[in-house]
C-alpha positions as CSV (number, residue, x, y, z in Angstrom):
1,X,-2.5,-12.2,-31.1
2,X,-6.1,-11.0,-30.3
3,X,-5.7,-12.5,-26.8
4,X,-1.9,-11.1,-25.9
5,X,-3.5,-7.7,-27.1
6,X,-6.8,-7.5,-24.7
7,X,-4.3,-9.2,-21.9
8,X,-2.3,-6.9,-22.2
9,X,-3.8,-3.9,-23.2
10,X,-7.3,-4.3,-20.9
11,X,-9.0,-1.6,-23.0
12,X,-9.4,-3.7,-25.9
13,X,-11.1,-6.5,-23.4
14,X,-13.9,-4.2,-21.8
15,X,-14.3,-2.3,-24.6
16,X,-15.7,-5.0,-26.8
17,X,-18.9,-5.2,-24.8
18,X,-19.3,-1.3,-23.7
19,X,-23.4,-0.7,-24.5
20,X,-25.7,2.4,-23.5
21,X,-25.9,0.9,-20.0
22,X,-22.2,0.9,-19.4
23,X,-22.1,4.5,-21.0
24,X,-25.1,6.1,-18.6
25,X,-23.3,4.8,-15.2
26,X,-20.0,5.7,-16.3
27,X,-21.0,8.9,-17.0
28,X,-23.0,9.6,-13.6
29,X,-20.1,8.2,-12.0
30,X,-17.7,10.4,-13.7
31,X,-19.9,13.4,-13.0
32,X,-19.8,12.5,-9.2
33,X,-16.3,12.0,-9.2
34,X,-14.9,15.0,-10.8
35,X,-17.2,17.2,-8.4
36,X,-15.0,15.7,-5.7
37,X,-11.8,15.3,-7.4
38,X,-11.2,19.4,-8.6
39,X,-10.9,20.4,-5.0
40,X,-8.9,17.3,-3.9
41,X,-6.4,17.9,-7.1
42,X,-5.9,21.2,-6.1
43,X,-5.5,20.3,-1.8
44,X,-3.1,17.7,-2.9
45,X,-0.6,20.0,-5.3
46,X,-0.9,22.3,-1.9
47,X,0.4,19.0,-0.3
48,X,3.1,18.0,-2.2
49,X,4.3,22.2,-2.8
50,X,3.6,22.4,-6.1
51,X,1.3,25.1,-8.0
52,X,-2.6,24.6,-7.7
53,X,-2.6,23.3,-11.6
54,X,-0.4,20.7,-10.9
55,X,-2.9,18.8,-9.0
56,X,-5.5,19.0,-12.2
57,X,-2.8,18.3,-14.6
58,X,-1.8,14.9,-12.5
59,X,-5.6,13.9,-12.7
60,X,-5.9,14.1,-17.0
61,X,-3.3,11.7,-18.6
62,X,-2.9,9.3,-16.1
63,X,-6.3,8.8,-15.4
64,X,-7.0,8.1,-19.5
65,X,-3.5,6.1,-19.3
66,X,-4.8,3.8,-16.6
67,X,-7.9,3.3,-18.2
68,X,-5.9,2.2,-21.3
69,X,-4.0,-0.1,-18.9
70,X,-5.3,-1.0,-16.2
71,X,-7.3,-4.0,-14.8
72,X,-9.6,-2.6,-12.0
73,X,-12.8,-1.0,-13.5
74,X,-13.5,1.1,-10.2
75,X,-9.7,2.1,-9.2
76,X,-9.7,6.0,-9.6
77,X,-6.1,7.4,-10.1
78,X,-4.7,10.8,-9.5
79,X,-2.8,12.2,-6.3
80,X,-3.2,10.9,-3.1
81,X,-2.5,12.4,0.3
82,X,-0.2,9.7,1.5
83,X,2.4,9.9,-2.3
84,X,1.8,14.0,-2.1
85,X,3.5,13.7,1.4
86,X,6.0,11.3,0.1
87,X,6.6,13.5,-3.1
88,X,6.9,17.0,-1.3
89,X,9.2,15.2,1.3
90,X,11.5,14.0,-1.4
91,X,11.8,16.8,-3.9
92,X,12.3,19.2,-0.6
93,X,15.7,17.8,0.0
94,X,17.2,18.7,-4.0
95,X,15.0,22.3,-4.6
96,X,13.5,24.9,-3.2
97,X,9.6,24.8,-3.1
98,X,8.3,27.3,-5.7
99,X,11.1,27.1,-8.0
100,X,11.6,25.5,-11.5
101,X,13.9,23.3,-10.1
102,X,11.0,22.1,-7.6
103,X,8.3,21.4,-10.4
104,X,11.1,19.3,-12.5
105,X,12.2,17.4,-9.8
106,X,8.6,16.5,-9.1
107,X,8.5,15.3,-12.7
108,X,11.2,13.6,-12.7
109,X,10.3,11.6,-9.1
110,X,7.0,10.7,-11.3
111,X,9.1,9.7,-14.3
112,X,11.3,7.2,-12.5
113,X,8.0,5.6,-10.3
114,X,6.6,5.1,-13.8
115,X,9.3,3.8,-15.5
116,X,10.0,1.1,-12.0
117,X,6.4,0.1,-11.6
118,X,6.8,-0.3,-16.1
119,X,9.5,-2.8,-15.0
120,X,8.5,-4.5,-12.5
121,X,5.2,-5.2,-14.2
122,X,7.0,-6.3,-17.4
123,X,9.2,-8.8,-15.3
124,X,6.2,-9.4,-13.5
125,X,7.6,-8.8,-9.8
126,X,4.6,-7.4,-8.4
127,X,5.1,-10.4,-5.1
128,X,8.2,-7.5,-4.4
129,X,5.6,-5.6,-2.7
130,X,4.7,-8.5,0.0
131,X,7.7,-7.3,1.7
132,X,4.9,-4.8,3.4
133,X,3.1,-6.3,5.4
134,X,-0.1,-4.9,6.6
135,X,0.6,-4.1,9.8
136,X,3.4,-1.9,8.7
137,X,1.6,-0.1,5.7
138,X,-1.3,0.6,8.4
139,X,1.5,2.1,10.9
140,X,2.9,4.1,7.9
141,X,-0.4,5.1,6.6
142,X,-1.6,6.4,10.0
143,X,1.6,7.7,10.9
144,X,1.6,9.7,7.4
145,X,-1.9,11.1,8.5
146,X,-0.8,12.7,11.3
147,X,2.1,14.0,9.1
148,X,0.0,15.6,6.5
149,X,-2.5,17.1,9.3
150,X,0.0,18.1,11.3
151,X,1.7,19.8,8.1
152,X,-1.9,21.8,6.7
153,X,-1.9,23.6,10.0
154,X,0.2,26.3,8.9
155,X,-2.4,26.8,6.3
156,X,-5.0,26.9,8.9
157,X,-3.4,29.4,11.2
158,X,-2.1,31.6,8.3
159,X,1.6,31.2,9.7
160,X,5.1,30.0,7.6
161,X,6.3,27.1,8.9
162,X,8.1,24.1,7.9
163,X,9.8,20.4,8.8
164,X,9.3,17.3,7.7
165,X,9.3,15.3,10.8
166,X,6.3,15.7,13.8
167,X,8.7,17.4,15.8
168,X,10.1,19.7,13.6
169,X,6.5,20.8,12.4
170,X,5.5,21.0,16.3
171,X,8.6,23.0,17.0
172,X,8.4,25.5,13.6
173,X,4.4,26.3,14.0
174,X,5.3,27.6,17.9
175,X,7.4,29.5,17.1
176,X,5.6,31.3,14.6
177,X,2.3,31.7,16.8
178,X,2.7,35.4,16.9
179,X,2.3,35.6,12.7
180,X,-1.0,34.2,13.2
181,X,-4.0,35.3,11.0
182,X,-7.4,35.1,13.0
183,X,-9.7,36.2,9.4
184,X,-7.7,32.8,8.5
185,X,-8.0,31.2,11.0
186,X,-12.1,31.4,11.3
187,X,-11.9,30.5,7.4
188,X,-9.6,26.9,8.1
189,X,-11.9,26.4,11.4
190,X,-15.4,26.8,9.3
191,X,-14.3,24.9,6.2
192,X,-13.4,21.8,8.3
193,X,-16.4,21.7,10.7
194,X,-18.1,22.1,7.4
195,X,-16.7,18.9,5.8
196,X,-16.8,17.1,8.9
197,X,-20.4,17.4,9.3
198,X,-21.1,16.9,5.1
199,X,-19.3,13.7,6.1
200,X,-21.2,12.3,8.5
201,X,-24.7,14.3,8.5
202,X,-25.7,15.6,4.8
203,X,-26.7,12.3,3.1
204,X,-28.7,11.3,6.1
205,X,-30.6,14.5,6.2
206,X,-31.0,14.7,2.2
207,X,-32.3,10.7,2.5
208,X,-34.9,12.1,5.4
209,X,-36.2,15.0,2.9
210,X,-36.7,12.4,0.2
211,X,-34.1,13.4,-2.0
212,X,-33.5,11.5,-5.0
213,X,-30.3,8.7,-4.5
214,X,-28.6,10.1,-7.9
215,X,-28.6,13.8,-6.4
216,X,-27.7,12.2,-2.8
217,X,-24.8,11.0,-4.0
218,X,-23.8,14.0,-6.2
219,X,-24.9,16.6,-2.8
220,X,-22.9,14.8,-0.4
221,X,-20.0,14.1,-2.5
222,X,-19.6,17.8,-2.9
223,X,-19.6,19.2,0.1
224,X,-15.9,20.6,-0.5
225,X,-17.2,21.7,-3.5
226,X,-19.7,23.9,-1.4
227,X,-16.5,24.5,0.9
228,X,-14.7,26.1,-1.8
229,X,-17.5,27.9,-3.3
230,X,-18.6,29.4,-0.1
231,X,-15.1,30.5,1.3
232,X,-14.2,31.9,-2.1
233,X,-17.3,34.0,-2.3
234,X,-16.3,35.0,1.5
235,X,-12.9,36.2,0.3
236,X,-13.9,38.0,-3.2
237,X,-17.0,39.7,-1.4
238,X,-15.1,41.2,1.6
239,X,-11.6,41.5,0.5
240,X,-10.3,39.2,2.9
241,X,-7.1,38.7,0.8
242,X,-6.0,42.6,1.4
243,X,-6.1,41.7,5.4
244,X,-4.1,38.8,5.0
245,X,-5.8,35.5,3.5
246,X,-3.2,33.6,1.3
247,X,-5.5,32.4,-1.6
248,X,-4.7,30.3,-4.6
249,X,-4.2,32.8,-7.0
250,X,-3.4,33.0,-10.7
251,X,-4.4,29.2,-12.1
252,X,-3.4,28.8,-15.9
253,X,-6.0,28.5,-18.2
254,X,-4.9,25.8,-20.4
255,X,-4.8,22.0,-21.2
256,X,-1.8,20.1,-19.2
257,X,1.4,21.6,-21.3
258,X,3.7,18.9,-22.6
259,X,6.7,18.6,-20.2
260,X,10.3,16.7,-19.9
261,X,11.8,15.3,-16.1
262,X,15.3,16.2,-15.9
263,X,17.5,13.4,-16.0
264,X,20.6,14.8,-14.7
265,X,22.6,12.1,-13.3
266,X,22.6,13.6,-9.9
267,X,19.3,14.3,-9.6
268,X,18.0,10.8,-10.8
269,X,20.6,9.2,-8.4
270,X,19.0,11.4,-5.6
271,X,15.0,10.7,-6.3
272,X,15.9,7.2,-7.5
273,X,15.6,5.3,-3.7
274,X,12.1,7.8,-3.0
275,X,10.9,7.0,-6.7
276,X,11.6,3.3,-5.6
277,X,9.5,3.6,-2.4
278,X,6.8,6.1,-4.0
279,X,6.1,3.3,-6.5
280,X,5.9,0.5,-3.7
281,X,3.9,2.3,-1.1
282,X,1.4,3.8,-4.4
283,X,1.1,-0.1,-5.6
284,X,0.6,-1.4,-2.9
285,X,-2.4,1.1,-1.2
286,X,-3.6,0.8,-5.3
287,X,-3.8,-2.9,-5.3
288,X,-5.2,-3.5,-2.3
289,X,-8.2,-1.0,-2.9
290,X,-8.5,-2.4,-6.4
291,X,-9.0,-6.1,-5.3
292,X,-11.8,-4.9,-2.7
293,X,-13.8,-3.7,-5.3
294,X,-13.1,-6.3,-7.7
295,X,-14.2,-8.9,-5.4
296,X,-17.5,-7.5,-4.7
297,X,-18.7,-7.7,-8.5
298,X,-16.5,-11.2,-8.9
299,X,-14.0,-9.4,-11.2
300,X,-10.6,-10.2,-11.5
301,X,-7.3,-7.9,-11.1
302,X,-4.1,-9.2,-12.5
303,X,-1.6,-7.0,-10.2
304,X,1.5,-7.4,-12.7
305,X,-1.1,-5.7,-15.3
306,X,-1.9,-3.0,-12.5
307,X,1.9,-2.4,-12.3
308,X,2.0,-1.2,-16.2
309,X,-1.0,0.4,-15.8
310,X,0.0,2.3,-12.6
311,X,3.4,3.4,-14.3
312,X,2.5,4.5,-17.4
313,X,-0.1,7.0,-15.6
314,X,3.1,7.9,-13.5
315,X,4.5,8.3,-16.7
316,X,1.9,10.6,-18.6
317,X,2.0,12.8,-15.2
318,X,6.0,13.2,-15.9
319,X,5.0,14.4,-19.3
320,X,2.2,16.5,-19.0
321,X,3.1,18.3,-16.1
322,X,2.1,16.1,-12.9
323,X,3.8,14.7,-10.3
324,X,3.6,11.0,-8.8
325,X,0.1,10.0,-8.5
326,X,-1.9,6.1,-7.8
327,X,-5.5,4.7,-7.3
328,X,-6.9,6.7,-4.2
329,X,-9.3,5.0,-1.7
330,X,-12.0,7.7,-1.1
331,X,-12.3,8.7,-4.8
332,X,-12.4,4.4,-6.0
333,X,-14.8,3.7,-3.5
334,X,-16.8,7.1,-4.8
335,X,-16.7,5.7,-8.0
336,X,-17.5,2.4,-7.3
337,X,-20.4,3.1,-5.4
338,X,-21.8,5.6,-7.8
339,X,-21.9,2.8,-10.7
340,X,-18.8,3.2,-12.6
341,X,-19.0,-0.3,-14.7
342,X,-15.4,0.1,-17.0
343,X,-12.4,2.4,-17.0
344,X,-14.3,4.7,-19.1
345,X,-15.6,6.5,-16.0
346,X,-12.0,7.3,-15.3
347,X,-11.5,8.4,-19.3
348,X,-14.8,10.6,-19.1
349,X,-13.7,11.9,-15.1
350,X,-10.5,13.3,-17.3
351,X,-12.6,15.3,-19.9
352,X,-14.3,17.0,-17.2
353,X,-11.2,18.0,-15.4
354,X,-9.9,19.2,-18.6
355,X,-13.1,21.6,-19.1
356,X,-12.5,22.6,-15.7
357,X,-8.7,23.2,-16.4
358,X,-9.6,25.5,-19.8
359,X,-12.7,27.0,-18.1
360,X,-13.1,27.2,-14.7
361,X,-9.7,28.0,-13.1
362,X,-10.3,31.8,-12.9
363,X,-12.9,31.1,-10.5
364,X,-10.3,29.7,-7.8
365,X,-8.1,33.1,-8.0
366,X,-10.2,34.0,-4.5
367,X,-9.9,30.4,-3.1
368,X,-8.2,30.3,0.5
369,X,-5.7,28.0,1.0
370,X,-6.9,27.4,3.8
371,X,-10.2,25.6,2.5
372,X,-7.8,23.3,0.9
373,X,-5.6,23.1,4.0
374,X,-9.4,21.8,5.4
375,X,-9.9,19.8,2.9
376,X,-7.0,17.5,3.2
377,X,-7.1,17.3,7.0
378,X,-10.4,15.9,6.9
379,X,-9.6,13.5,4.3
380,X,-6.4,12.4,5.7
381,X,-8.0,11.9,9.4
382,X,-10.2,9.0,8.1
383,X,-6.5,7.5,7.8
384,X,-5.3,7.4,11.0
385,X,-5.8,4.4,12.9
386,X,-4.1,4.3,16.4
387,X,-6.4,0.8,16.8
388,X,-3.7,-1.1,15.2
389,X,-1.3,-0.8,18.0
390,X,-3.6,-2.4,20.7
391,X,-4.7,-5.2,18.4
392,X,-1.4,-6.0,17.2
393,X,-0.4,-6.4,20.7
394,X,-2.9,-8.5,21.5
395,X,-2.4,-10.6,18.8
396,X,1.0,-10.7,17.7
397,X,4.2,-8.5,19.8
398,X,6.1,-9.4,16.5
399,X,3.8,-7.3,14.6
400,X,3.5,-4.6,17.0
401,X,7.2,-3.9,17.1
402,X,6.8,-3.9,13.5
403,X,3.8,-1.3,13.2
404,X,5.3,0.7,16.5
405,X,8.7,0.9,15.1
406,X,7.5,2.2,11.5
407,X,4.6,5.2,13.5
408,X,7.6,6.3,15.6
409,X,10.5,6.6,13.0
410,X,8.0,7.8,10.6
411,X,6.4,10.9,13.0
412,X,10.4,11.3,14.7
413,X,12.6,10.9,11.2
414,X,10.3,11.4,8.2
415,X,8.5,9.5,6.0
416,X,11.1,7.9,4.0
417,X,13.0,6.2,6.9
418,X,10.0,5.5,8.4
419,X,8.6,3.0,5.4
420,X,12.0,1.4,5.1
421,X,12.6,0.9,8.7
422,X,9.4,-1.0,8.3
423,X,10.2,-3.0,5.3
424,X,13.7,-4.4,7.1
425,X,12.0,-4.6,11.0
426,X,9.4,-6.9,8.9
427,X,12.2,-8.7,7.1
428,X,14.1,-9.2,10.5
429,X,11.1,-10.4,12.2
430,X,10.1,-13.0,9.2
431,X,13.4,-14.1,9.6
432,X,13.9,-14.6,13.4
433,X,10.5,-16.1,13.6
434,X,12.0,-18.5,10.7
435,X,14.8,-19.2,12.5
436,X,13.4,-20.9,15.2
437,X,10.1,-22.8,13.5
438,X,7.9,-24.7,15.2
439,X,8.3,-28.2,15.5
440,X,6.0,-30.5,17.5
441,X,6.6,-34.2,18.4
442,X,3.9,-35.8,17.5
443,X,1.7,-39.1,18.7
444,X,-0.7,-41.6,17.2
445,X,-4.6,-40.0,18.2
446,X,-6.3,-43.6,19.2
447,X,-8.8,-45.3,16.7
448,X,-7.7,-42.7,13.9
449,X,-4.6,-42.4,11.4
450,X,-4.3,-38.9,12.4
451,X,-0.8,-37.5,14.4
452,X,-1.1,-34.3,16.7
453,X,1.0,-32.8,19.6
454,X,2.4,-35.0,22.2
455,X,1.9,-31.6,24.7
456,X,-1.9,-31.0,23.8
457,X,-3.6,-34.1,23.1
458,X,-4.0,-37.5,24.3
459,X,-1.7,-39.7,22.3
460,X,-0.1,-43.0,21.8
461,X,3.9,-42.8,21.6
462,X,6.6,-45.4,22.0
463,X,9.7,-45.4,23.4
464,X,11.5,-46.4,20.8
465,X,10.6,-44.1,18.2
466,X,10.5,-40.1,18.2
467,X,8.2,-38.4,15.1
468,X,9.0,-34.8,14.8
469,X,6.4,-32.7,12.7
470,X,8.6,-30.0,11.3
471,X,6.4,-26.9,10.8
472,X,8.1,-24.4,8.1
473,X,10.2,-25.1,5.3
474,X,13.9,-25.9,6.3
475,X,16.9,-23.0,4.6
476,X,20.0,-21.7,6.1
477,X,17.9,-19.5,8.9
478,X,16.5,-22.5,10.3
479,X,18.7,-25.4,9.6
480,X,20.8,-25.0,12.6
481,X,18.0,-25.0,14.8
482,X,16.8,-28.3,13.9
483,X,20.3,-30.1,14.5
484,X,20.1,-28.4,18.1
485,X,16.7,-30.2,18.4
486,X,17.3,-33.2,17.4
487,X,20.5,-33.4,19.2
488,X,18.7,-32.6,22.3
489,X,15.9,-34.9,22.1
490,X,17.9,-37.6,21.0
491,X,20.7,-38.1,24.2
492,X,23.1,-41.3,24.6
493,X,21.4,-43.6,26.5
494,X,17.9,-43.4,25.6
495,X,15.6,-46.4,24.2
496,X,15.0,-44.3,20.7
497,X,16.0,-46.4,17.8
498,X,14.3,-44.5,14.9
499,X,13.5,-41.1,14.4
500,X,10.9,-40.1,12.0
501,X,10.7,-36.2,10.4
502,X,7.3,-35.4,9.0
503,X,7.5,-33.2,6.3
504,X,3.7,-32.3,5.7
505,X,4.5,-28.8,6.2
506,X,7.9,-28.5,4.5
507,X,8.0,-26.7,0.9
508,X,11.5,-26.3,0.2
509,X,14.7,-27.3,1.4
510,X,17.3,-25.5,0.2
511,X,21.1,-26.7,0.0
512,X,22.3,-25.4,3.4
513,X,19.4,-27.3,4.9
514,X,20.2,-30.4,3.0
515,X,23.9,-30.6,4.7
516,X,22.2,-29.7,7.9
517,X,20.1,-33.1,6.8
518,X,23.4,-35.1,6.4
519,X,24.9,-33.9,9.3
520,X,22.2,-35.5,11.2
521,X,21.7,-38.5,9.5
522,X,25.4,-39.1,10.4
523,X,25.2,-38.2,14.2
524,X,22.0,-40.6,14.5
525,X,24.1,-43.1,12.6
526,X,26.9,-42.9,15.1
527,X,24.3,-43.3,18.0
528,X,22.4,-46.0,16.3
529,X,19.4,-44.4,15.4
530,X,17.7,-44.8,11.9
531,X,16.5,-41.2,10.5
532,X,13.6,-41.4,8.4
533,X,11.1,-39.0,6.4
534,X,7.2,-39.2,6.1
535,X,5.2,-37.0,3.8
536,X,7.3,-35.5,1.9
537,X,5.8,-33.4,-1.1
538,X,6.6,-34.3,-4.9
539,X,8.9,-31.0,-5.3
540,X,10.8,-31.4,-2.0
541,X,11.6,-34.8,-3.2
542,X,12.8,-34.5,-6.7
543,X,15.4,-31.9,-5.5
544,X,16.2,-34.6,-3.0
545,X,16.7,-37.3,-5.0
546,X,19.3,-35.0,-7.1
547,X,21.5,-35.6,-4.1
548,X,22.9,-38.6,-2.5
549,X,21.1,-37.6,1.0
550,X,18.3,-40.8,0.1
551,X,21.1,-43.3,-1.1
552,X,23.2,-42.5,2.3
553,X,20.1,-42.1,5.1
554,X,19.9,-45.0,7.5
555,X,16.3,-45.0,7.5
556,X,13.5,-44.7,4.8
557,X,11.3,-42.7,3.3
558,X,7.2,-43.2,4.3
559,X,4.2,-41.9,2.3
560,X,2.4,-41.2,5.2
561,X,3.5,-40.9,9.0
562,X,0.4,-44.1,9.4
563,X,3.0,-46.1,7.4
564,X,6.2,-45.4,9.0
565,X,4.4,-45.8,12.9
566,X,3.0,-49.0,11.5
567,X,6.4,-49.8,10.4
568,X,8.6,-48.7,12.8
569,X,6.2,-49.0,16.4
């Protein structure tokens, strides 16, 4: 009972050995952490069209949920550019943004990606998401970057625009050049060079002056904190929002309110394909961050556990206010590096967001959106990774129609149709390149037991005998193929008499391939020629030998290919 508990609620597992050491670099972690997540919460609520508060409110519950569930100790939860894009992009099409109607829709998007990810942890489905590869999450990922910058530069120019495609964006902020505000503009312009150069200058400089590593970290982590500060300061003292500057406004002043998603049938059957894909693309960017980390300090993720642990934050964010959120890159890595040893950096990340929600949100009234607007580009460049075309193509056209196809539908027809065009050009790929597997005849490499490619090495053969190493397992995609093949190789009138399939590589066959089987045994029959297997695994032949395919094949079966040339040459 003990066991099933800490398995499957982690908290009881780390929490048994938590001491004063844990506690100290949790807490430095945490510190570091919320000084860069308060500004991100609030760019990424920008992002996705809901209020400011949203943002802080998505960062409390699920973050304390995770750490209840969760298996990373370094994965830090809360929005992320890449699910804010996917969330404004979906809620858009079933309420207007700045409505009620907008904010329940956004709760009810997180509500049904909490209650999937809940499911497919429970049935433990979590190989679901291998149907991304990784060349098509890095064409979505960097196509989604451009998105999202191309999206905050209405906030940058002080201009309304909207779209949710590249050209639609393009197309909307030219026509609305003449609304542009130059005070705003100068403000967006500053910020970013700012957090550019934070980025890549400030900890280098602060290490030169001989500043101490703990308030390194904590300076260069919050340089949009300085952002923020500085442009909201700029705002307030000259009453820059009278000449123009759209600024954050009124903030609540309160604890994340208790809320309920509507679960209209209409709306649920609308969000329920983005909720779907939300929960996919969130896992899947999670996971993969969550494993890095992991296997740096020889820790272990169970992803089925990360699953439950990812929904029920999605969950608590439906509840308290929130909107979809998962484990962000930039802020795990933050973490990680700054010592967070257990989830209770995460737990004591949420208590300072929660003093900042009570306490400090008056302070933001003066805050350009613009700054934020910054803030995200500059986070969301470090995404984009136009690289992945040219290597794919050097390596692999497959892939590169696959990462192409998903950047180009993505930018051209959203982000939605962009992901899934990627999930089924994968699946189509996978299954042409299936479909036609590679299979090598195979000779005897002198003075050893060993079998390689009649094409590239220097073999023995026989006349009399044709091995065929059959390089993928055999279904319905691919059984055809291999009846061409054979068919081919094996003409009237040669000297072949036996003809030998080595099944090293074969892990399954299913039923479809087994007539395929059949159908050649009985054409080799009819020209005289024995068909025989060699090393077939243990599974592949007890599902065999539930069939009559052994009892009727003219040949046998071998151990190892050694045996049947010995045999049979």
């Amino acid at each position: 009972m003990s066991h099933s508990l800490r398995r499957f609620i982690p908290i009881f597992d780390w929490g048994r050995q938590y001491d004063r050491k844990a506690l100290s670099n949790d807490m430095i972690a945490a510190v570091i952490v919320t000084i860069m997540l308060i500004p991100q919460s609030l760019a990424y609520a920008l992002l996705a069209g809901l209020p400011p508060e949203a943002g802080i409110y998505a960062s409390i519950a699920p973050i304390i949920l995770y750490a209840i569930f969760g298996t990373s100790r370094a994965l830090a939860v809360g929005p992320v550019a890449v699910v804010s894009l996917l969330t404004a992009s979906a809620i858009g099409q079933v309420a207007e943004q700045g409505t009620t109607g907008y904010a329940v829709a956004a709760l009810t998007l997180a509500f049904l990606s909490g209650g999937f990810l809940v499911l497919l942890g429970v049935l433990r489905l979590g190989f679901l998401a291998n149907f991304l590869s990784h060349p098509v999450v890095a064409g979505f990922i960097t196509a989604s970057g451009i998105l999202i910058a191309t999206s905050q530069l209405k906030h940058i120019l002080g201009v309304s625009a909207h779209g949710h495609t590249l050209p639609e964006m393009m197309m909307s902020i030219f026509a609305h050049l003449n609304e542009i505000n130059w005070i705003t503009v100068i403000i967006g312009v500053s910020a970013a060079g700012f957090l550019f150069w934070v980025r890549g200058n400030l900890k280098p400089l602060l290490k030169r002056l001989g500043t101490g590593p703990v308030l390194t970290d904590l300076l260069s982590k919050g340089g949009p904190v300085f952002a923020v500060v500085g442009t909201t300061l700029a705002v307030w003292g000259f009453g820059l929002a009278e000449q123009g500057v759209k600024t954050v406004g009124d903030v609540p002043q309160s604890l994340p309110p208790l809320t309920m998603p509507g679960l209209s049938g209409d709306l649920v059957g609308t969000l329920l394909i983005p909720a779907i894909l939300i929960s996919i693309i969130g896992f899947v960017e999670s996971v993969s961050v969550a494993q890095t980390l992991a296997a740096k300090k020889r820790q272990r993720i169970d992803p089925d556990q990360e699953l439950i642990g990812l929904g029920a934050a999605n969950l608590g964010a439906a509840f308290t206010g929130g909107f979809p959120v998962t484990g962000g890159f930039s802020r795990s890595v933050v973490n990680f590096d700054a010592g967070a040893e257990t989830p209770a950096a995460g737990i004591y990340t949420a208590i300072g967001l929660a003093v900042a929600a009570v306490a400090l949100t008056p302070l933001v009234f003066f805050l350009p959106n613009a700054t934020l607007a910054a803030t995200i580009i500059v986070a969301v460049l470090s995404l984009v990774d136009l690289s992945i075309l040219k290597k794919t193509w050097g390596y692999s056209r497959a892939d590169f129609i696959a990462v192409a196809a998903t950047i180009l539908l993505t930018l051209g027809m959203g982000v939605e149709v962009g992901v899934a065009s990627g999930v089924i050009v994968s699946v189509l790929l996978h299954l042409y390149k299936t479909s036609r597997p590679h299979v090598a005849e195979v000779g005897l490499v002198p003075g050893t037991q060993h079998f390689r490619n009649i094409h590239r090495h220097a073999v023995e053969t026989t006349p009399s005998l044709v091995t065929l190493r059959v390089d993928e397992s055999l279904y319905f995609v691919n059984a055809r193929f291999l009846e061409d093949l054979i068919q081919q190789r094996v003409t009237d009138g040669c000297a072949v008499r036996d003809v030998v399939l080595m099944c090293s590589a074969v892990n399954d066959v299913d039923y479809s391939a087994l007539e395929s089987l059949e159908a050649i045994n009985l054409r080799l029959k009819d020209m005289g020629v024995r068909l025989h297997l060699s090393e077939v695994k243990g599974p592949v032949m007890d599902r065999l030998k539930r069939s009559h395919f052994l009892e009727d094949m003219g040949g046998e079966v071998f151990l190892s290919q050694y045996d049947a040339w010995e045999e049979l040459s």
